[in-house]
C-alpha positions as CSV (number, residue, x, y, z in Angstrom):
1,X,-18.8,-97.9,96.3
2,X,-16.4,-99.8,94.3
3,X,-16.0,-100.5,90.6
4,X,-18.3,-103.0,89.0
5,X,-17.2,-105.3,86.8
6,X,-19.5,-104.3,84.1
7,X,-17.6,-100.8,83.8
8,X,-14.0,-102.7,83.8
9,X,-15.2,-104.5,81.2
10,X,-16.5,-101.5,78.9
11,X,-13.1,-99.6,79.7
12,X,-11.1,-102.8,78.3
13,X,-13.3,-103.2,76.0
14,X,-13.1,-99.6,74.2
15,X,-9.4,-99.6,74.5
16,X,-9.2,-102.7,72.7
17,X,-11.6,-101.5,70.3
18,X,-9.0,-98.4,69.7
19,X,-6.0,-100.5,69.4
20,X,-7.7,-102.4,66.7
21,X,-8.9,-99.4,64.5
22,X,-5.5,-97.7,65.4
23,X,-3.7,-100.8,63.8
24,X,-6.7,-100.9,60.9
25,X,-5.6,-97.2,60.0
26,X,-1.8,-97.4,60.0
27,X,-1.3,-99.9,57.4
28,X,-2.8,-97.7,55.0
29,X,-0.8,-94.9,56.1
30,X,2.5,-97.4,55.5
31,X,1.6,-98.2,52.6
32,X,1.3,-94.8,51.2
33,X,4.5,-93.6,52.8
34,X,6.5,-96.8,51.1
35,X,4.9,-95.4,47.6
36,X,6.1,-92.1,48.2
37,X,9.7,-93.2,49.5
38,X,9.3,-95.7,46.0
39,X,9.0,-93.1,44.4
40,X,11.3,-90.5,45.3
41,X,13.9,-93.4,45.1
42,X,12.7,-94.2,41.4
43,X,12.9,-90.1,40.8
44,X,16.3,-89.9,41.8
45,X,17.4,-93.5,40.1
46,X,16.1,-92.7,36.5
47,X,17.8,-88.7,36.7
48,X,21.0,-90.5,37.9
49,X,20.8,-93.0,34.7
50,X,20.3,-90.3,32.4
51,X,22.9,-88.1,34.1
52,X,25.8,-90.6,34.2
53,X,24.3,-92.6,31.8
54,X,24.8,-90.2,29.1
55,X,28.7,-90.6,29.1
56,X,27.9,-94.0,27.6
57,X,25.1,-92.7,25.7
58,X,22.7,-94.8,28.0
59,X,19.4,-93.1,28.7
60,X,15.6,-93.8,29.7
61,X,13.0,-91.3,28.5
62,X,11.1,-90.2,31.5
63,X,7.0,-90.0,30.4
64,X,4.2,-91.0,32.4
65,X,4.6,-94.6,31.6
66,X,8.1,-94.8,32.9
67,X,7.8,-92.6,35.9
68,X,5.0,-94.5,37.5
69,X,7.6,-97.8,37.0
70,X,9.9,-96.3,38.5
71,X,7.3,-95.0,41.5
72,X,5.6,-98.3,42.1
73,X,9.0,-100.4,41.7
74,X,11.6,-98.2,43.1
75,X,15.1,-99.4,42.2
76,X,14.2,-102.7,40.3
77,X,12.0,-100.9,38.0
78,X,14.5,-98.9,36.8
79,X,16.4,-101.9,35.9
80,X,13.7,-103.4,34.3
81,X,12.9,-100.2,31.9
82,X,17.1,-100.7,31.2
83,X,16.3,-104.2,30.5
84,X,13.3,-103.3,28.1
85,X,15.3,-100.8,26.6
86,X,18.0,-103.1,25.9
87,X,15.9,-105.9,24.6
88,X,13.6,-103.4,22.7
């Protein structure tokens, strides 16, 4: 009594029917944990500019608008909101 093919073929099937939805279900998960680093990053960045900042009496106003900037963009969108508060 051996193995038939047709059970050989279900295993490799299921296990690449796992890989797949593995794969399917990380990139969300990346994606969420790159918005939380972005985040924490553009939590840190806009507290620095307003803590050194203030020597040279440069500093962003942190509301809701700014803080998700600064969440979705990270580093560069604290620039920008410097930027915006230059031009502006």
């Amino acid at each position: 009594m051996g193995f038939e093919l047709s059970v050989i073929l279900a295993y490799a099937f299921g296990l690449i029917l796992l890989y797949i939805v593995g794969w399917i279900l990380l990139i969300p998960l990346k994606f969420i944990i790159r918005l939380i680093w972005n985040g924490i990053i553009g939590g840190i960045m806009l507290l620095l500019v307003n803590l050194i900042g203030g020597i040279w009496g440069i500093s962003i106003v942190i509301n809701p608008i700014s803080a998700i900037m600064a969440g979705f963009l990270g580093v560069p969108g604290v620039i920008l909101l410097l930027l915006l508060q230059y031009i502006l």
